[in-house]
Backbone as a printed PyTorch tensor [residue, N CA C, xyz], in Angstrom:
tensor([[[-49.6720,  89.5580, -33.0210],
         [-48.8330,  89.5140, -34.2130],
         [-47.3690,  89.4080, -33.8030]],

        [[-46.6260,  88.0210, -34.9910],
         [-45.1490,  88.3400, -34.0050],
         [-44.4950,  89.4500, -34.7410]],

        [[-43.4150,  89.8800, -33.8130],
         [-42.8270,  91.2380, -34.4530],
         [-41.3560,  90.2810, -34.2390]],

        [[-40.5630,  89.9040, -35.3290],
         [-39.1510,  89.7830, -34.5420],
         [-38.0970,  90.4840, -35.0780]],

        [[-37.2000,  90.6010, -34.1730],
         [-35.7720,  91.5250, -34.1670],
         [-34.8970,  90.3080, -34.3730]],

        [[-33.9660,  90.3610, -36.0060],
         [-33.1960,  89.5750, -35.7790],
         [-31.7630,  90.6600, -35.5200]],

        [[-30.6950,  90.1360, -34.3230],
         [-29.9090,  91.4000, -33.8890],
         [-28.3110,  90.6260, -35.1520]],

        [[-28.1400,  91.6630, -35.0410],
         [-27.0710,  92.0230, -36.4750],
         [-25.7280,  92.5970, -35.6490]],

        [[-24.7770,  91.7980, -35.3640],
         [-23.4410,  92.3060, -34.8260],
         [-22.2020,  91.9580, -36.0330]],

        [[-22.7340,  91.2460, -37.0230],
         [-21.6510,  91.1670, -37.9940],
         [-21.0340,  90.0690, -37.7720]],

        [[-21.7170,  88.4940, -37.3020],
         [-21.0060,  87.3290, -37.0930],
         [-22.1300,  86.5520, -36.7010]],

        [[-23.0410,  86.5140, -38.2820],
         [-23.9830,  85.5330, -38.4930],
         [-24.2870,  85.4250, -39.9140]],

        [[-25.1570,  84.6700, -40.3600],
         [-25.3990,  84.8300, -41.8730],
         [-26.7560,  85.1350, -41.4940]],

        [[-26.6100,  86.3570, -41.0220],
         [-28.1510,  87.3230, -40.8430],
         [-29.5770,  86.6410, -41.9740]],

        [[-28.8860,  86.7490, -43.4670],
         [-30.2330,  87.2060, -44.4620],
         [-30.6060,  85.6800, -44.2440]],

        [[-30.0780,  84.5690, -44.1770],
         [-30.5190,  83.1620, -43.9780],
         [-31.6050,  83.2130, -43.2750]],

        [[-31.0930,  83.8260, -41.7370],
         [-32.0140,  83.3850, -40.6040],
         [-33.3580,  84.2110, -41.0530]],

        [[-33.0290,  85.6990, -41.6430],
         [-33.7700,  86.6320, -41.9040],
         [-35.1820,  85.6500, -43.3860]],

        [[-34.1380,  85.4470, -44.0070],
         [-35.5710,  84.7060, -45.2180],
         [-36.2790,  83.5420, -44.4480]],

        [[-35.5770,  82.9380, -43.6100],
         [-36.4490,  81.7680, -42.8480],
         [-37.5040,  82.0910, -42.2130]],

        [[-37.2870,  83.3460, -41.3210],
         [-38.0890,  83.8080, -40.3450],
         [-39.3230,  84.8970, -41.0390]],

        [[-39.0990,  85.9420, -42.4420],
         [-39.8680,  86.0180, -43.0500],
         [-40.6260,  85.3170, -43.4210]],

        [[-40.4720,  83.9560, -43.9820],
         [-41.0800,  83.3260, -44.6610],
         [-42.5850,  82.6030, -43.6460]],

        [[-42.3550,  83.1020, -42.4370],
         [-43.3830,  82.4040, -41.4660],
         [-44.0740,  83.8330, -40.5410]],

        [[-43.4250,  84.6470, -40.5590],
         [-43.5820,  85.8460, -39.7190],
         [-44.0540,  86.6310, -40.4180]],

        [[-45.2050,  87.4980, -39.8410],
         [-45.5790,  88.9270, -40.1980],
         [-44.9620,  90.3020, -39.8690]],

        [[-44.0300,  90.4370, -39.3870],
         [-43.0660,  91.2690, -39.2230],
         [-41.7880,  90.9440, -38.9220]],

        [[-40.8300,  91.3150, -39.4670],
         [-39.2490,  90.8030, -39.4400],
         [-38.2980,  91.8880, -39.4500]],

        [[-37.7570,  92.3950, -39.1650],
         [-36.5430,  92.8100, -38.8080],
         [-35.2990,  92.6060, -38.6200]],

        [[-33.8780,  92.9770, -39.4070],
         [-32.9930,  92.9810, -38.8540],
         [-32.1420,  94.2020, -38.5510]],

        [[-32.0720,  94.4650, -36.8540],
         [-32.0970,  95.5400, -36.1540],
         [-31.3230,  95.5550, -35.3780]],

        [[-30.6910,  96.3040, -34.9400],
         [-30.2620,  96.9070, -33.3730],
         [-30.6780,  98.2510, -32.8130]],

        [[-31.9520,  98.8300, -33.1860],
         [-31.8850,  99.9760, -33.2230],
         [-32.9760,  99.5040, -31.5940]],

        [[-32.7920, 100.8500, -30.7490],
         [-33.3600, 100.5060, -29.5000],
         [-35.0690, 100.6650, -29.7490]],

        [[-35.3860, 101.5530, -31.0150],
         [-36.9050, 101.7420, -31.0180],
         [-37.4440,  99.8870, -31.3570]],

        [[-36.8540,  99.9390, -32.2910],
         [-37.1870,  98.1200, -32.9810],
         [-37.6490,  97.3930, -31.6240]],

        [[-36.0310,  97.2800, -31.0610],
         [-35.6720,  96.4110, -29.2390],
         [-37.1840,  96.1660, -28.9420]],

        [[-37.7550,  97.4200, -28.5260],
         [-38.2090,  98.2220, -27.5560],
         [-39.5350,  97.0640, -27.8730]],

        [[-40.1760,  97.5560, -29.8580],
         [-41.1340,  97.0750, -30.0940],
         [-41.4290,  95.6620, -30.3520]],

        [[-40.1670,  94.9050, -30.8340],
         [-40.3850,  93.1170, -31.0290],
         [-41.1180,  92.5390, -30.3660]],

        [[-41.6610,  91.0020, -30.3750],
         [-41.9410,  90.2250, -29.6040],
         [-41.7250,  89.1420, -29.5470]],

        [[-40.3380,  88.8200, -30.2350],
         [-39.3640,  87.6990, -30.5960],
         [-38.0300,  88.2770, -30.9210]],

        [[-36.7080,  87.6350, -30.0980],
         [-35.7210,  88.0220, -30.8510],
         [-34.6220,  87.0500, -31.0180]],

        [[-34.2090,  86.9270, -31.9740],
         [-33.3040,  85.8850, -32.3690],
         [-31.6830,  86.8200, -32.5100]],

        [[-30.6020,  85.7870, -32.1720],
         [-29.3910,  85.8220, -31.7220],
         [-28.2910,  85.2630, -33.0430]],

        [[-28.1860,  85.3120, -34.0630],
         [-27.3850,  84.1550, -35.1080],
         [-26.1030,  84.4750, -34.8710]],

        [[-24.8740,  83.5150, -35.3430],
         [-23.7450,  83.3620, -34.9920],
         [-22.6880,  82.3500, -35.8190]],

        [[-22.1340,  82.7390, -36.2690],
         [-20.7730,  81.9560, -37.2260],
         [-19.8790,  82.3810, -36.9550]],

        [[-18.8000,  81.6490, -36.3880],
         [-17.2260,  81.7610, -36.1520],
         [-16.8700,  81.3780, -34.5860]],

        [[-16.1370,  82.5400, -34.2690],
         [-15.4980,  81.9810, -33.0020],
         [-16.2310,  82.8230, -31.8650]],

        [[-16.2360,  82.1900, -30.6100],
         [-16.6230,  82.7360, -29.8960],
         [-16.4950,  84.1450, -29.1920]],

        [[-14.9480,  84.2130, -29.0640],
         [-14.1510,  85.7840, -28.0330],
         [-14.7020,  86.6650, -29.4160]],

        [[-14.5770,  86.3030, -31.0930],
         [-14.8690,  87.4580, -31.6350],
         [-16.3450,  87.9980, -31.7450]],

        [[-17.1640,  86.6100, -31.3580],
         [-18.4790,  87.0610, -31.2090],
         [-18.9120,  88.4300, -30.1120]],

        [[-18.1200,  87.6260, -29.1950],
         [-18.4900,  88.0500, -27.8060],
         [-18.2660,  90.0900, -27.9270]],

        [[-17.4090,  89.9040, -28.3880],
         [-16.5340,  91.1270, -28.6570],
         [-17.4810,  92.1040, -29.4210]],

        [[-18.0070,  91.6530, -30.8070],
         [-18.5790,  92.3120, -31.2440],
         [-20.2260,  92.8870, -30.5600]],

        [[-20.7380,  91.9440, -30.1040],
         [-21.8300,  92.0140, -29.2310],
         [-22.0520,  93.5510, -28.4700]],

        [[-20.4850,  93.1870, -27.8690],
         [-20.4680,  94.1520, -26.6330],
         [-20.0040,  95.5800, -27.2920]],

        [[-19.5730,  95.4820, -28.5350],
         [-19.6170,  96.7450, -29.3630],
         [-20.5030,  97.4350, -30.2880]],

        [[-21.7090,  96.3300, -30.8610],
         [-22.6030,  96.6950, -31.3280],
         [-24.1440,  96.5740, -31.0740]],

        [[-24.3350,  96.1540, -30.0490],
         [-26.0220,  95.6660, -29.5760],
         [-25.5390,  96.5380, -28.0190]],

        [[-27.0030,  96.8630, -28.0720],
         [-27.8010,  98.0500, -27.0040],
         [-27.9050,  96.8240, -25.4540]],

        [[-26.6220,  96.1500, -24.9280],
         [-27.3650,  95.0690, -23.9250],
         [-28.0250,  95.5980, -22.8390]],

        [[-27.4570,  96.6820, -22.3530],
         [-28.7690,  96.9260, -21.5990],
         [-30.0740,  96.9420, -21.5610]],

        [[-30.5220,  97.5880, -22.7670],
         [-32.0810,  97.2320, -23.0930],
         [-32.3990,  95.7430, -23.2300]],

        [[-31.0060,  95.4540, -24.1030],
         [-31.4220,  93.5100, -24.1840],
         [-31.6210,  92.5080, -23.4980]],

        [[-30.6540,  93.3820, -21.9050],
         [-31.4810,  92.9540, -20.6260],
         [-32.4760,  92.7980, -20.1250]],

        [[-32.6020,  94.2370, -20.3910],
         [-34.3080,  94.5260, -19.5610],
         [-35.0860,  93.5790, -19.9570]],

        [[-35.6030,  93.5980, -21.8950],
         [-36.5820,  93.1110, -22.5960],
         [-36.1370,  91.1140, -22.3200]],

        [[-35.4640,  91.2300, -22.0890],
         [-35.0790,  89.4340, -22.2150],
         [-35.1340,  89.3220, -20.8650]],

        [[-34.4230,  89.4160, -20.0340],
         [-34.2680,  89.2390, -18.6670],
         [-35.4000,  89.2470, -17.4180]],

        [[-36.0560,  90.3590, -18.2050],
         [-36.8260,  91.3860, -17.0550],
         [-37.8410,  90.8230, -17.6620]],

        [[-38.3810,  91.8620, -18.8450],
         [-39.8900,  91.7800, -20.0200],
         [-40.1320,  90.0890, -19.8590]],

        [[-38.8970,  89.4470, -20.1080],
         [-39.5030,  87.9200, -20.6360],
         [-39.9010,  87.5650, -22.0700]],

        [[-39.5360,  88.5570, -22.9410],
         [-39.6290,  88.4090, -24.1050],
         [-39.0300,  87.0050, -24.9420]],

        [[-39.5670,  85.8610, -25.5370],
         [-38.8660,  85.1260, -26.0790],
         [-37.4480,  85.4390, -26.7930]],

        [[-36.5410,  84.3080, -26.6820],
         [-35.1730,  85.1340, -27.1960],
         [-34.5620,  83.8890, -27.7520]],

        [[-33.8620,  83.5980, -28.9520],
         [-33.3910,  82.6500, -29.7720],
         [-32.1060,  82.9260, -30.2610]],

        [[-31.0250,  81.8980, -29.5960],
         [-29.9910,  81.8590, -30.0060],
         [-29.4690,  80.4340, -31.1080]],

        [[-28.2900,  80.9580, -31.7740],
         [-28.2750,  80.0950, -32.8180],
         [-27.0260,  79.5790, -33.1530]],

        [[-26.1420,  78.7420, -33.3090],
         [-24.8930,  78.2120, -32.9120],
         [-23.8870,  78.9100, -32.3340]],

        [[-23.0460,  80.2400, -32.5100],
         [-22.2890,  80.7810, -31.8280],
         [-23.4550,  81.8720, -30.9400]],

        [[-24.1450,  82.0250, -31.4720],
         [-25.6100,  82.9640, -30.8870],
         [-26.1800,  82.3110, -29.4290]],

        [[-25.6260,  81.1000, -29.5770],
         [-26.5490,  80.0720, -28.1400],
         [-25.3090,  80.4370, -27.3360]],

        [[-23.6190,  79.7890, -28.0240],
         [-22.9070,  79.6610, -27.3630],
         [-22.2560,  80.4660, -26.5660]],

        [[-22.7380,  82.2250, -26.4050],
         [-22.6850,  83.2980, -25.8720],
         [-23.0870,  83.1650, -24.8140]],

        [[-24.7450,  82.5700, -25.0240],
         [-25.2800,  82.6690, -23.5330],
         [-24.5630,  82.3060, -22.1530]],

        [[-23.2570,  81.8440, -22.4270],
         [-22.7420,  81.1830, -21.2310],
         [-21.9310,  81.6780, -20.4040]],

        [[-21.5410,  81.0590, -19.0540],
         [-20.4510,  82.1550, -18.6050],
         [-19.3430,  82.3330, -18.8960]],

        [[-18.7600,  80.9960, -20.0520],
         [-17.4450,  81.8520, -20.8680],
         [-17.4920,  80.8940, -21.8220]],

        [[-16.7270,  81.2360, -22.5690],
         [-16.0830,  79.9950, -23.7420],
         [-14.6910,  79.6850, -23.8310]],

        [[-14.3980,  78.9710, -24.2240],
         [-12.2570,  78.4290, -23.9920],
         [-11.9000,  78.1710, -25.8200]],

        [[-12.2720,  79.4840, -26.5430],
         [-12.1060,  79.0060, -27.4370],
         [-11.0750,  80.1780, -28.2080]],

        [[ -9.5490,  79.6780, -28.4330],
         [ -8.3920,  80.7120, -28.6950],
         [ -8.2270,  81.8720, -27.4110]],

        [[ -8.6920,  81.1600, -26.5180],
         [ -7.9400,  81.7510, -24.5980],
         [-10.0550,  81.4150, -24.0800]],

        [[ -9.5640,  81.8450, -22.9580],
         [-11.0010,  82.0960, -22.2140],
         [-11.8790,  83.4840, -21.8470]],

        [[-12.8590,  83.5720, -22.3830],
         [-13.3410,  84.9880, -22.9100],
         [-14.7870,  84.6960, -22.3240]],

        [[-15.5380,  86.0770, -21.4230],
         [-16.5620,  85.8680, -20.4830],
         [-17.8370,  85.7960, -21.7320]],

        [[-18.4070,  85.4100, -21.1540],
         [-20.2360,  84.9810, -22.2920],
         [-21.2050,  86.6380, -21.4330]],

        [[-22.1840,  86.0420, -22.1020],
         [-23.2760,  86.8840, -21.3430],
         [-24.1250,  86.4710, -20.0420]],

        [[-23.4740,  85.2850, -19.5650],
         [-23.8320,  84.5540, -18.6660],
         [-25.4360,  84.2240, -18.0760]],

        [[-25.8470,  84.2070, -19.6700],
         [-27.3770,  84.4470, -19.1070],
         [-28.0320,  82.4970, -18.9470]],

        [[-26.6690,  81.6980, -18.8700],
         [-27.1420,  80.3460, -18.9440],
         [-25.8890,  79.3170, -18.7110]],

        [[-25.6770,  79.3000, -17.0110],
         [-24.7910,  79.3050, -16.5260],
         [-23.6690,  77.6620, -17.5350]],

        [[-22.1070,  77.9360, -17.6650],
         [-22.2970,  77.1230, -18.4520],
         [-20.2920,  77.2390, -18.8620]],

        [[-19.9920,  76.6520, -19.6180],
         [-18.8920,  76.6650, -20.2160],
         [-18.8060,  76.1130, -21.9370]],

        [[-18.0250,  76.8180, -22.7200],
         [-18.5930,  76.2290, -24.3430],
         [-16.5120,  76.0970, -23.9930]],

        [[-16.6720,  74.5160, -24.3230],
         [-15.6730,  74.0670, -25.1170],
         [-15.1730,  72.5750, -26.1300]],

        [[-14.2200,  72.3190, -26.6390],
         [-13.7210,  71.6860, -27.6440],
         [-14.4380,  70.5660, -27.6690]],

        [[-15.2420,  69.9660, -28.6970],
         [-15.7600,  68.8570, -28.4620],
         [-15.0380,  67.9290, -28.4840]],

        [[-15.1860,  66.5370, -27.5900],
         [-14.3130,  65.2920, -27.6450],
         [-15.0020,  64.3360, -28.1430]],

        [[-14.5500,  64.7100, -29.7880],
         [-14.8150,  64.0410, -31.2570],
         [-14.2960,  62.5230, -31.2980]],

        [[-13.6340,  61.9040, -30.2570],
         [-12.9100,  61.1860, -30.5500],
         [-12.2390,  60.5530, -31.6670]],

        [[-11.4560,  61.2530, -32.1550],
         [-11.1300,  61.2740, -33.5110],
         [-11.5190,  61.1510, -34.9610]],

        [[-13.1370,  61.7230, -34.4530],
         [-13.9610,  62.5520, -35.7840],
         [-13.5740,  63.3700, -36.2420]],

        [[-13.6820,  63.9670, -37.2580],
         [-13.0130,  65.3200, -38.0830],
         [-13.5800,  66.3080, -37.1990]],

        [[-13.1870,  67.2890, -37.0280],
         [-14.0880,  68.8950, -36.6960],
         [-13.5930,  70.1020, -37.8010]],

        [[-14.6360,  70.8320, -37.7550],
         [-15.5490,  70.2190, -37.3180],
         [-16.3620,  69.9360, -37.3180]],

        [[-17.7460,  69.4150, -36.5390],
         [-18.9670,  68.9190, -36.9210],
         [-19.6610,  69.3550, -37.8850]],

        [[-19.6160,  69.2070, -39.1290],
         [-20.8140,  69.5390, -40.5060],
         [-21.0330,  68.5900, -40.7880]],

        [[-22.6870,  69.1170, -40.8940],
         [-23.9750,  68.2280, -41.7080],
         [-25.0150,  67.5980, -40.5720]],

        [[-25.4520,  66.9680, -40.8540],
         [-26.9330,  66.7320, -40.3180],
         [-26.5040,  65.4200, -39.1530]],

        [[-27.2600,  65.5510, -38.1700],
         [-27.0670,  64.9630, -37.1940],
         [-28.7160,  65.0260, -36.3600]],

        [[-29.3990,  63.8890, -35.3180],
         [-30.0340,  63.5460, -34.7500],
         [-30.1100,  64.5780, -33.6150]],

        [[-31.3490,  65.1820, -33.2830],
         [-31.0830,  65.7380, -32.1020],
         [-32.2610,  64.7160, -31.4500]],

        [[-31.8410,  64.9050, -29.7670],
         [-32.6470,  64.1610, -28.7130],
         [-33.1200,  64.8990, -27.7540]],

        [[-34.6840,  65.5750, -27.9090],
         [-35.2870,  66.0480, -26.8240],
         [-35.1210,  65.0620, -25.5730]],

        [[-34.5450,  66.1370, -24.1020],
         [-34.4430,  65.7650, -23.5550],
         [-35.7320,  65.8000, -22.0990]],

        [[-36.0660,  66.8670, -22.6700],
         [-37.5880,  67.0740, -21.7940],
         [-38.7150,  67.7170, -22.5160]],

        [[-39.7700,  67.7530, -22.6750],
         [-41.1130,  68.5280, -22.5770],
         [-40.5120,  70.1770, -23.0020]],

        [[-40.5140,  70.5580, -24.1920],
         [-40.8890,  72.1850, -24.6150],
         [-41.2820,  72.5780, -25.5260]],

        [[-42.2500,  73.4650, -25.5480],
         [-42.5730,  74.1320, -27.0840],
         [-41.8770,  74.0770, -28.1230]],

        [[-40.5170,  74.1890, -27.8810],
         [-39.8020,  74.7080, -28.9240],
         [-39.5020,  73.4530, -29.9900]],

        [[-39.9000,  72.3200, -29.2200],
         [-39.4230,  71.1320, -29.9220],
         [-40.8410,  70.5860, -30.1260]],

        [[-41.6310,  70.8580, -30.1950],
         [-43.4900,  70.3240, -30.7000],
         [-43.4870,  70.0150, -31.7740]],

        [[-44.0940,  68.6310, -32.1050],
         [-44.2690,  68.1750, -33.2770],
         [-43.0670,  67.8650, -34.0940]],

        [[-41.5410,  67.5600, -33.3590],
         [-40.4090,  67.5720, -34.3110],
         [-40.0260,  65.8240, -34.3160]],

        [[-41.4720,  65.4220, -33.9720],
         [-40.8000,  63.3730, -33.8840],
         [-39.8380,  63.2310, -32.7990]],

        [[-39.4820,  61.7810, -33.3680],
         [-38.5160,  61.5800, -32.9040],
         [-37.0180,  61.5790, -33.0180]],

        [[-36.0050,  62.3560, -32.4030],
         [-34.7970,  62.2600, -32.7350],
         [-34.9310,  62.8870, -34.2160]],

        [[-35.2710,  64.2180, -34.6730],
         [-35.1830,  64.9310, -35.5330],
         [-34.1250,  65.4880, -36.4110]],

        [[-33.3250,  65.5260, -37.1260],
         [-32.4320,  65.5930, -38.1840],
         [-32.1020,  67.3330, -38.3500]],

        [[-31.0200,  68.0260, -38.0420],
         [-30.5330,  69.1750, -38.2550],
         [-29.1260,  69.6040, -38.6630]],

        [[-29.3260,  70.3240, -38.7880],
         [-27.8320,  71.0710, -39.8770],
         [-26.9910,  71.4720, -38.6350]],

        [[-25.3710,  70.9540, -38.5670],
         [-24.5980,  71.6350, -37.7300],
         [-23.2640,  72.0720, -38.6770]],

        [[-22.4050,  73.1880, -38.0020],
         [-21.3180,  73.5370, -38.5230],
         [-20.7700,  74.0560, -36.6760]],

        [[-19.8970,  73.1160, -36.3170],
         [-19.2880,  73.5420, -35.2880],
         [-18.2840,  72.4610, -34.8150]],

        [[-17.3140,  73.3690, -33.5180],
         [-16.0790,  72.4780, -33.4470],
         [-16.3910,  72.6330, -31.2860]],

        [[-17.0230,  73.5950, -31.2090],
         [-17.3040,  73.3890, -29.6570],
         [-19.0190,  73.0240, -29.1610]],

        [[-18.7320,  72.2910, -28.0050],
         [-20.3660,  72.5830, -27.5570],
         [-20.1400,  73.0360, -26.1090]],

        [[-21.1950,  73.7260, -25.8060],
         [-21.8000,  74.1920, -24.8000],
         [-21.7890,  73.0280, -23.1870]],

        [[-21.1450,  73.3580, -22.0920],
         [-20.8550,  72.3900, -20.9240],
         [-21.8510,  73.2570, -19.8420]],

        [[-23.2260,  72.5120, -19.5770],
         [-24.2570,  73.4060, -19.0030],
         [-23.8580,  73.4430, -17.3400]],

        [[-23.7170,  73.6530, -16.0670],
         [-23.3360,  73.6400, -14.9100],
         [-24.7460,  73.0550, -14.4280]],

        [[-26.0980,  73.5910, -14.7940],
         [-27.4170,  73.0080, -14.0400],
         [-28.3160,  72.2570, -15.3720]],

        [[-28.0230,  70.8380, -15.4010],
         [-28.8850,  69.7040, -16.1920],
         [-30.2430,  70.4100, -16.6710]],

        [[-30.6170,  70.9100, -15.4550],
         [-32.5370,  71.5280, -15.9740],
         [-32.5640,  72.4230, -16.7570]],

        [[-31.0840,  73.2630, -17.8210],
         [-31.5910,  73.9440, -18.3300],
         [-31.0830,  73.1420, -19.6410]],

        [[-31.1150,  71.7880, -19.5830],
         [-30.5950,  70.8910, -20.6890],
         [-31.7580,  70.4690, -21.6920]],

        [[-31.8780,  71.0760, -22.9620],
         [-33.3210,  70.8100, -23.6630],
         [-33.0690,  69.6290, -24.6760]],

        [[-31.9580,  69.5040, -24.9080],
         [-31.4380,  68.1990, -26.2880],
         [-29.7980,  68.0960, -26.2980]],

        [[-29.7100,  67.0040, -26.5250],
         [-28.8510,  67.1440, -27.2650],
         [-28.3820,  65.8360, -28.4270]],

        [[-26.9470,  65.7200, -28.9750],
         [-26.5150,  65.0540, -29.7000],
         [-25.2740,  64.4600, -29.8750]],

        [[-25.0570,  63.3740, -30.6850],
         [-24.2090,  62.7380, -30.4830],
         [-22.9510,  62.7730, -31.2560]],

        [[-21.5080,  63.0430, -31.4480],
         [-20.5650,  63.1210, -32.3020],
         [-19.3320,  62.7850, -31.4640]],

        [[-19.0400,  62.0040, -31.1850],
         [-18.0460,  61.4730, -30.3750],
         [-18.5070,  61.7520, -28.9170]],

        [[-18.7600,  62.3370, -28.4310],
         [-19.3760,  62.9130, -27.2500],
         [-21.0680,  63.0350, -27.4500]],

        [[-21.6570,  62.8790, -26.3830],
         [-22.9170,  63.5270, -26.4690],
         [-22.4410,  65.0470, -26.0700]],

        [[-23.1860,  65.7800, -26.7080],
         [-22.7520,  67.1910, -26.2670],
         [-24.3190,  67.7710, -26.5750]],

        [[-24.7050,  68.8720, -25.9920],
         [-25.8330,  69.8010, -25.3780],
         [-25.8190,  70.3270, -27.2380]],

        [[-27.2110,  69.9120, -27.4010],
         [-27.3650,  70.8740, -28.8830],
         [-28.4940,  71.7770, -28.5840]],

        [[-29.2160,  72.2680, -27.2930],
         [-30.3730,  72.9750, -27.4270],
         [-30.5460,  73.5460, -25.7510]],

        [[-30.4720,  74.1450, -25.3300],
         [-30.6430,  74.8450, -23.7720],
         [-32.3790,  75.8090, -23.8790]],

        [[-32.9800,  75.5240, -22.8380],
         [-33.4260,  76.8640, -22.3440],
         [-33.5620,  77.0680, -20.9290]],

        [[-33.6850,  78.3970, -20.3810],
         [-33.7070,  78.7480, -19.2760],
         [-35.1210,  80.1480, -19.2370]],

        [[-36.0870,  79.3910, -18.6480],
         [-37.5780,  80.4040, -18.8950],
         [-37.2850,  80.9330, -20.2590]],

        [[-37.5850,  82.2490, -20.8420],
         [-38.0770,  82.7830, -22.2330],
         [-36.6450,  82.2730, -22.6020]],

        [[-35.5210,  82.1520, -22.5210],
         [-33.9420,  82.1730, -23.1990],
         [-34.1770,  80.6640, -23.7810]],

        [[-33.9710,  80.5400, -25.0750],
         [-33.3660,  79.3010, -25.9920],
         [-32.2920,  79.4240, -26.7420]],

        [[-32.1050,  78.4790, -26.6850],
         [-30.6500,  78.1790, -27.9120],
         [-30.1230,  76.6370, -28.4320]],

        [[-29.9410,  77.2520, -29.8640],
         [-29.7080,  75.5280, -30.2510],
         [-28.1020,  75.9200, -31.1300]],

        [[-27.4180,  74.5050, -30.9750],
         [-26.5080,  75.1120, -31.6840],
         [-26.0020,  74.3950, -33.3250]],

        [[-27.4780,  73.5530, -33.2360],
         [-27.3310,  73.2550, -35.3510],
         [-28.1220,  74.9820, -35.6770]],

        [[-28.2000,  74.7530, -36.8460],
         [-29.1440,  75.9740, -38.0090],
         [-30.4810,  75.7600, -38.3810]],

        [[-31.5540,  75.9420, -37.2820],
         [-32.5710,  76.1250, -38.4870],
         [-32.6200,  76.5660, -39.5640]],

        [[-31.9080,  77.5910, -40.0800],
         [-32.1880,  78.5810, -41.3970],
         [-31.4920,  77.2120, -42.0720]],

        [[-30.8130,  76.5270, -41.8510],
         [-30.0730,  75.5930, -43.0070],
         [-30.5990,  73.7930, -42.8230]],

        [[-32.1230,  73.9380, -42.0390],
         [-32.1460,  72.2500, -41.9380],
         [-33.6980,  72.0620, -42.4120]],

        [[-34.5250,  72.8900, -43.4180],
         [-35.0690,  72.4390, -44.1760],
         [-36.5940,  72.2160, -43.3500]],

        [[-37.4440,  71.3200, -43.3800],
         [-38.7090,  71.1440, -42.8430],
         [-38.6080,  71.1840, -41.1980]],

        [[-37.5460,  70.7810, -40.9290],
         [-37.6300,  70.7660, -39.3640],
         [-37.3350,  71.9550, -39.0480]],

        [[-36.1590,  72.6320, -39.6920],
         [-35.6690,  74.1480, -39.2160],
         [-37.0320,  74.9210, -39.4570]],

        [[-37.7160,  74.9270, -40.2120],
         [-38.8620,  75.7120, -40.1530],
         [-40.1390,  75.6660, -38.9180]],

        [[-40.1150,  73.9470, -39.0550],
         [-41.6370,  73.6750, -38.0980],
         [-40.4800,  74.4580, -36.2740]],

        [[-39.7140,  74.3380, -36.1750],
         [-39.1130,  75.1720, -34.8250],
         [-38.8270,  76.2770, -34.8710]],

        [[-38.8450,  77.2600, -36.4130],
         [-39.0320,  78.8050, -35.8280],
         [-40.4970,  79.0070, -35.5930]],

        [[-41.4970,  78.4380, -35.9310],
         [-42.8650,  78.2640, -36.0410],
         [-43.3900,  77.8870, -34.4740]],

        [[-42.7290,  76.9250, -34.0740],
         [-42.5720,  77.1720, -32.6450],
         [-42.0680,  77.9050, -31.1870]],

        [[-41.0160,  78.4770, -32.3230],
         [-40.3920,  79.4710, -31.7130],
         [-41.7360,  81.0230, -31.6690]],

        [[-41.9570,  80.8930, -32.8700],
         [-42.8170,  82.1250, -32.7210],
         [-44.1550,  82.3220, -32.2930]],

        [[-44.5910,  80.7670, -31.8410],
         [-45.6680,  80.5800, -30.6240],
         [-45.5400,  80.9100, -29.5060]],

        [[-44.2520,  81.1370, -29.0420],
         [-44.1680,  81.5200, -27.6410],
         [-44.3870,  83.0040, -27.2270]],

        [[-45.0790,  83.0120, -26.4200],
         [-44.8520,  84.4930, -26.0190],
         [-45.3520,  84.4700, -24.3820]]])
């Protein structure tokens, strides 16, 4: 049975991700409490705004040590979600340079829109770039919801799962063993955002 923890630092639109992931899941949660941690078997990461304030809050309100263990160590599947992915990295350059969680070696900065608006909203093509669960059954070049002005600059290609195009190709999806992250919205892209938490919650 999946159990998931969606973690709540106050810089996501939690109940979104939360009704999406109900709507497919037999247990849902949105938690930071270490008993929850302890018991999940999925945990998702959501994220709106800027990065240093993400980062910030993280490190003031989520238990990371345990979030270590269970992600790092356990191997527990773990889902990040536009500023939620863009954490995973070893920093971001966004209003100064501010360290990530470095769990996906990497740099998040300014996309080169070439004089596209930013920033990036609305639906855009993503392009599996290799073989993963997380992208099963999503066709070809699949259609998702973005709201963002940086992407993610990965240091090692192999942990490169998709990406997309807006003046730049830029990285819309990473994983590294159990760690994923995409940085459109499932909770906001409709049949596809669903059939990939559905995949998401196959993994274990």
């Amino acid at each position: 049975m999946s159990y998931v923890c969606i973690l709540d630092y106050g810089s996501g639109n939690v109940k979104s991700v939360y009704n999406l992931f109900s709507s497919i899941a037999e247990h849902v949660v949105i938690s930071n409490d270490p008993t929850e941690i302890r018991q999940a078997t999925h945990f998702v990461l959501p994220g709106v705004g800027a990065f240093s304030a993400a980062m910030r809050k993280i490190r003031e309100r989520l238990p990371m040590d345990l979030l270590e263990k269970v992600v790092l160590n356990d191997k527990k599947p773990f889902l990040g979600i536009c500023v939620g992915m863009q954490v995973l990295a070893t920093r971001g350059m966004e209003f100064g340079e501010c360290p990530g969680l470095g769990w996906i070696e990497g740099n998040v900065e300014i996309i080169n829109s070439k004089q596209l608006p930013l920033p990036h909203i609305g639906w855009n093509n993503v392009s599996g770039k290799k073989d993963s669960p997380l992208l099963t059954g999503l066709g070809n070049d699949p259609d998702f919801y973005f709201v963002h002005s940086y992407a993610y600059h990965l240091k090692n290609d192999q942990h490169l799962l998709a990406t997309t195009t807006y003046g730049e190709n830029f990285c819309s999806a990473v994983q590294r063993e159990n760690i994923y992250g995409v940085q459109f919205h499932p909770e906001k892209s409709q049949r596809t955002g669903i059939r990939l938490a559905k995949n998401f919650l196959a993994l274990l």
